[in-house]
N, C-alpha and C positions, 0 to 999 in steps of 0.2 A: 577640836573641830567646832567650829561656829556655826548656833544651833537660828534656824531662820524658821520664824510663821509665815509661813506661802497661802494667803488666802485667794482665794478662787469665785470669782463668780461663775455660774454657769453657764446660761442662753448669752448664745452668740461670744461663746469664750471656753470654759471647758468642753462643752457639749457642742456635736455638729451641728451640722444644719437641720440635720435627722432628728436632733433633740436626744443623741445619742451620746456614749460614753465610747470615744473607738478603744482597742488593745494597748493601741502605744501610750495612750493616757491612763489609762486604765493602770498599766507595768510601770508607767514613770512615776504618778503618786504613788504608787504602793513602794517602789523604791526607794524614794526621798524619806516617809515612814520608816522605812524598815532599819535607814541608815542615822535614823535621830532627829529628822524635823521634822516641822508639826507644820502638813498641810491640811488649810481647812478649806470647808467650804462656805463662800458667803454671797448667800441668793435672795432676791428681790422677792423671788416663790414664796408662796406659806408652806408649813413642815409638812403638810400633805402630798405636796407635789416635786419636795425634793427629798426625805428619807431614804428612796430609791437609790439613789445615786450614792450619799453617806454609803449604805448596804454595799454596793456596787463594789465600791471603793476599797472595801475594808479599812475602813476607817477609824481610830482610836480618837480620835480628836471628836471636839464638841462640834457640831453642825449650827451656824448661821442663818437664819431665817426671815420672812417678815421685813429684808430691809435693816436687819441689826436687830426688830422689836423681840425676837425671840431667841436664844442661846439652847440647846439643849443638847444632849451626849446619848441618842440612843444604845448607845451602847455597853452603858456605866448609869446605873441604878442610883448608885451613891454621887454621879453629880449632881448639885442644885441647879436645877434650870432658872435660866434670869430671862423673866418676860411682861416687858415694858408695857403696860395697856393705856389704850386711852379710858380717861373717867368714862365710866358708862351714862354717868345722867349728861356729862357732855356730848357722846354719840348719839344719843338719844335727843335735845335740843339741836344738834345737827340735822339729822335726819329729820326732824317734823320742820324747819325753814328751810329744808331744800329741797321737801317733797315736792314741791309745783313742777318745780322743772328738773325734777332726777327720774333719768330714763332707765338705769338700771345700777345695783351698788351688790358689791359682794366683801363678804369678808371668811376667815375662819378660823377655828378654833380646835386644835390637835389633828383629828383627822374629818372634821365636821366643816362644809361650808355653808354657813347661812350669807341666803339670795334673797333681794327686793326686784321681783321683775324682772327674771331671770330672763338672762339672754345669749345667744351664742357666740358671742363676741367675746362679752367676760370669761364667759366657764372655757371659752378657749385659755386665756391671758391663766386663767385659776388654775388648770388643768383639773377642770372636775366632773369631766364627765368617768361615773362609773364610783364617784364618791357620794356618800351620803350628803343629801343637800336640803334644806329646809329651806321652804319659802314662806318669808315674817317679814311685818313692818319693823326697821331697827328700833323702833322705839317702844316694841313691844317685847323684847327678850332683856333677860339681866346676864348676858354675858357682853363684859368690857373687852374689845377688840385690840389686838395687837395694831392693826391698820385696817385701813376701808379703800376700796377702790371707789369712784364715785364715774358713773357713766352720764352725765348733764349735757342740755339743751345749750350749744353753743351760744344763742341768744345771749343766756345768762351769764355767760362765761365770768364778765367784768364785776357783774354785782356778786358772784360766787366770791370772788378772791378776796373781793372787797368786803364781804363781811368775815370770809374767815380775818383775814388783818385786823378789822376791829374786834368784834365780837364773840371771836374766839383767839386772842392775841394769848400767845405762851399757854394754851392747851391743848391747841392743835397745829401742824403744820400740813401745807401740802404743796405737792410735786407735781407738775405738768405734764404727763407723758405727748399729750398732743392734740391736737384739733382737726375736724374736718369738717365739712360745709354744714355739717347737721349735730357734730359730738363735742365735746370735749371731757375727756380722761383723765381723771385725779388718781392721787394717792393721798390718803390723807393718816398720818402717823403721827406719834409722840415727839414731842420738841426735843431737841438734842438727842434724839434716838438716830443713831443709823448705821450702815458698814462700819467705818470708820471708829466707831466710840463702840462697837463692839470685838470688831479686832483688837482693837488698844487692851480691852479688858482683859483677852484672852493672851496677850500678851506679855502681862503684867501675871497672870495665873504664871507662865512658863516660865517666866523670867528672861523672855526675849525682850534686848532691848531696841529701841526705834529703830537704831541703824541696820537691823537684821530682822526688820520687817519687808516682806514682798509683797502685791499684789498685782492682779489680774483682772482686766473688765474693760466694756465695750459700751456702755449705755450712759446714763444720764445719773442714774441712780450711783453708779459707780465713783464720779466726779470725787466726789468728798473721802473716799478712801485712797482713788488715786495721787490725789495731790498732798494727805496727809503720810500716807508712807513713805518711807525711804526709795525702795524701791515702787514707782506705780506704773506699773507696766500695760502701756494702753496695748489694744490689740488691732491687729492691721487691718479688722472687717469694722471699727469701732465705730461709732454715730460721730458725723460730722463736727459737733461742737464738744467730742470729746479727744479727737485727734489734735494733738501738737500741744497737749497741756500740760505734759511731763518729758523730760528728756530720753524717756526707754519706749519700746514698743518690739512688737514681735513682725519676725519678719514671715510669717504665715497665718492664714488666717481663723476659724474655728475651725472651719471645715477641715483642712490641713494640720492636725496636729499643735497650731501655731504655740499654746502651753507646753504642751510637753518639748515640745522642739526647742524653746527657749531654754528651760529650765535642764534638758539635757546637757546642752552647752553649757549654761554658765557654772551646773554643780559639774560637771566631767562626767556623767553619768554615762555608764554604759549598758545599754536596754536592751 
């Protein structure tokens, strides 16, 4: 039998619209598992806000984090966790040139989130309410972050990018999640870190090769895993500039099972 890494994103893809994990996903990952392939999961989340789910799942497989920045196996002591940080005196010269006009930035570290200006908007996106959460200027702690969310004064939007491209050229990268008349929403991670080069690794652990890579996702962040897999399986509630980029997609959407409904069909599965 030909053994396939089925990686997973979560929000708006495994998970409802509930932010849930329904039964028939719940019995179809554990099936694929139980029958010899390694479905993982790989989420945009920090490991704070998706270990649950790993749990849920009963999962053997190493858990995805961070965007790719962080690898880790709560489940296996003896695996070496692989997590990609940015230099901290670079988070740190970040942070003091973009304090003028940063409205709110969060990051975090195993089950710890440190906040600049904490606000409800982020600790939504972090899922942290009810986690321990420290409020610090980034330039005042020495722990080097996996990623940084950055919450900025739309104003600045142009000089932001603009100095990351120069100024911070190949030690920082960042992601747009999006803009409104007053925000605009980074992600700001490690250069060549992401989905994609973290599946590959996990890949190459199993011994799966390309052709019997899967994936699953709906967002923006997703893009670079979808179009590097074999299979990149957009999903049918996906963000508009993610739809039509690969030639698979599901024919239902989070809320509907759309995962598991795919992957019953194409493995024969019977749930």
């Amino acid at each position: 039998m030909k053994k396939y890494l089925i990686a997973l994103d979560l929000d708006g893809t495994l998970l409802n619209d509930f932010s849930k994990l329904s039964d028939t996903t719940i019995k179809t990952i554990k099936k694929l598992e139980e029958i010899g392939h390694f479905p993982v999961i790989a989420t945009g989340r920090p490991y704070h806000s998706c270990s649950m789910f790993h749990e849920e799942l009963g999962l053997k497989t190493p858990l995805i984090s961070d965007n790719g920045g962080s690898i880790r196996n709560p489940k296996d002591p003896k695996f070496q966790s692989i997590i990609q940080r940015i230099d901290l005196a670079v988070s740190h010269k970040l942070f003091q040139k973009t304090k003028p006009y940063l409205i709110s930035a969060f990051f975090s570290d195993n089950s710890h989130v440190y906040a600049y200006k904490d606000s409800e908007y982020l600790k939504a996106i972090f899922q942290s309410d009810g986690v321990p959460t420290t409020q610090v200027e980034f330039d005042q702690i020495d722990i080097a972050p996996t990623g940084m969310v950055y919450l900025i004064d739309v104003n600045h939007k142009e000089e932001f990018e603009a100095m990351i491209e120069s100024e911070f050229k190949n030690l920082i990268q960042y992601r747009l999640w999006g803009s409104d008349y007053k925000h605009s929403l980074y992600e700001l991670y490690v250069p060549n870190i992401s989905k994609a080069s973290a599946i590959n690794t996990l890949a190459s652990m199993y011994g799966v090769p390309k052709e019997q890579i899967m994936v699953f996702g709906d967002g923006i962040n997703d893009i670079e895993m979808l179009l590097d897999a074999e299979y990149g399986i957009i999903m049918e509630n996906a963000h508009v500039d993610v739809k039509g980029l690969t030639k698979y997609k599901t024919s239902f959407s989070n809320h509907d099972d759309g995962v598991a409904k795919y992957l019953q069909e194409f493995f024969k599965l019977d749930v």
